[in-house]
Steps between C-alpha positions, in 0.01 A plus 500: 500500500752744573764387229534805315499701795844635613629445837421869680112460325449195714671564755262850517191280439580263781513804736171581726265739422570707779893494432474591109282757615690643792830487242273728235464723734833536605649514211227787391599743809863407374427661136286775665812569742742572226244682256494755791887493586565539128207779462687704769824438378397600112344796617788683682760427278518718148387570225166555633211521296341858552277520183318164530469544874316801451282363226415187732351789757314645265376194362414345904335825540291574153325081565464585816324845519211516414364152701705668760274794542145376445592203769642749754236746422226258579692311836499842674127615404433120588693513816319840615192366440509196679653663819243750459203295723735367791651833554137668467442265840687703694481837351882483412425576094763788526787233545410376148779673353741348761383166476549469094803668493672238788341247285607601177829647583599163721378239296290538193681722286804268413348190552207586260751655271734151558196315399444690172815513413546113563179422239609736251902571523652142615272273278596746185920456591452125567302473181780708294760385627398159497410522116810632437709220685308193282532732193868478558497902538675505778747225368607738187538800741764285705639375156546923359697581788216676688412382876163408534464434797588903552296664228171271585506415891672728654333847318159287572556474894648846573195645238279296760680594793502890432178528359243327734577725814419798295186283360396434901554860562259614214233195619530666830431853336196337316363332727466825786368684218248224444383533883530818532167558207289248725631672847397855288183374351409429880624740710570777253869533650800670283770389345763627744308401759476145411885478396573692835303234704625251325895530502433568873533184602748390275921460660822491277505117616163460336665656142791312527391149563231544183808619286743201645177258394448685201877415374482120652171470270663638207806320505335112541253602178805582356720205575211258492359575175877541334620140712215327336531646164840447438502161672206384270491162308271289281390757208185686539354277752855634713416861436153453630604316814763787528240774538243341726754426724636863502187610608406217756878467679524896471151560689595248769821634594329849512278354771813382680692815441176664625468293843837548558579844460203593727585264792853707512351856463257404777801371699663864429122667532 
């Protein structure tokens, strides 16, 4: 049965379940290890690549916008509204603005923008790239003298990286704007008042931790979606595995990132 099978292909098929699988894995966080070493090596050492950088943020930002806006438009009206009736209760409607802005600033605004981004941004780079590596692209770039792995993945990740905290930070624009029409259609308050109330109750360590998630969220898109891509096998059915996992392994490291970053800020709070 096993006659034209060579020596390391039985030897792997007379291995558990539970081994071959526990080796996969190991060997996966191996390749995942040095994709990052290399990306951080290739991206401090010259020449960089300026041009393409900058037309990887415009092109993270331009798929990104306008979804971007209309979802963070509608999460704070949303938001407003629903807190609305419990805060009614107690007669405590005038800590509205307060209450979105610690929930929009904190949380909301780059996870909702990590979450877009994810859908649209990582399953387009896993898709390209990945096309690109079984069209032997990426192959005739290596041949020409050119290094890939500069040009495509690292532009990609620091596009991702720079662009998404200024993404969160126009989510987090949108989205007070979007509560502050339902907290003026009800209480008729002004603009200045509403911002006033609501940056009240917001600290420097509040600011800071949403930018430090912001960056975490941009750079896993990044590396996820350019890690799958230009590890990608098996033709087209490789490129479409390539971008549903860059948006399902990107989204649940967010929600990782996410958990941990606010158990140390509340240890610092």
């Amino acid at each position: 049965m096993n006659a034209g099978k060579s020596p390391v292909d039985n030897e792997e098929a007379d291995k558990p379940v539970l081994t071959r699988r526990l080796d996969n894995m190991f060997f996966t966080l191996y390749d995942v290890s040095n994709f990052v070493v290399r990306f951080f090596k290739e991206a401090f050492s010259p020449p960089i690549e300026f041009k393409e950088t900058v037309r990887q943020c415009y092109q993270v930002g331009y798929r990104s916008l306008g979804l971007i806006t209309l979802t963070g438009f509608i999460t704070g009206m949303v938001f407003t509204k629903q807190s609305r009736p419990s805060l009614e209760d107690f007669g405590a409607t005038s800590w509205l603005p307060s209450l979105i802005s610690i929930a929009i600033v904190r949380a909301l605004a780059p996870l909702v923008t990590a979450l877009i981004a994810a859908g649209k941004v990582g399953s387009n780079i896993g898709a390209e790239l990945g096309s690109m590596r079984v069209t032997e692209q990426i192959d005739a770039m290596e041949v020409s003298a050119t290094n890939p792995f500069k040009f495509l993945v690292v532009t990609r990740v620091l596009a991702t990286t720079f662009t998404i905290p200024i993404l969160a930070m126009y989510t987090g624009f949108v989205g007070l704007m979007g509560s502050y029409l339902n907290v003026h259609q009800n209480e008729e308050t002004s603009l200045a008042t509403f911002f006033e109330g609501a940056f009240e109750s917001i600290s420097f360590l509040d600011l800071f931790s949403s930018l430090i998630k912001a960056i975490l969220f941009g750079f896993t898109i990044g590396m996820v979606g350019c890690y799958q891509g230009y590890n990608s096998s098996k033709g087209t059915e490789g490129v479409g595995r390539a971008a549903n996992a860059a948006v399902v392994i990107a989204m649940f490291l967010i929600f990782i990132e996410e958990t941990i970053v606010v158990q140390i800020v509340a240890a610092l709070r």
